[in-house]
N, C-alpha and C positions, 0 to 999 in steps of 0.2 A: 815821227816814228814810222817807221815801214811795216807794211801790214804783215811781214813777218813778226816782227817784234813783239805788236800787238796780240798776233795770234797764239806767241810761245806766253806770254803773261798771261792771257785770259785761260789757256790752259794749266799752268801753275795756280791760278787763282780758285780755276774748278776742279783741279787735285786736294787744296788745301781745304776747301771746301767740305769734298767730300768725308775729307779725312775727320774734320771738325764733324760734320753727321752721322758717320760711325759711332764717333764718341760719346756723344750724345744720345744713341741708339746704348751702347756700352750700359753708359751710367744710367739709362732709364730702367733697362732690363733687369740692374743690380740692383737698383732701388727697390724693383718690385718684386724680385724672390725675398731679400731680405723683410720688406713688409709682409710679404705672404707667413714668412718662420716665426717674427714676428707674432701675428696675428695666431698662428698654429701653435706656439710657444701657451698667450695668455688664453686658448679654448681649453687646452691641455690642464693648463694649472689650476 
């Protein structure tokens, strides 16, 4: 493989990457308001 080659894969690989750590960023954030209403829900009741 040509160090082109190598270098366009390893950049796809650290785009997909990122993208996968957004998400995970995503789905943390929504966990933790929903726990927070949740939580704010059973003080309430």
């Amino acid at each position: 493989m040509t160090f082109n080659k190598i270098k366009k894969e390893y950049e796809r690989l650290a785009r997909l990457y990122n993208e996968a750590v957004k998400s995970l960023d995503h789905l943390y954030s929504a966990k933790k308001r929903v726990g927070k209403s949740l939580l704010d829900l059973l003080d309430r009741g």
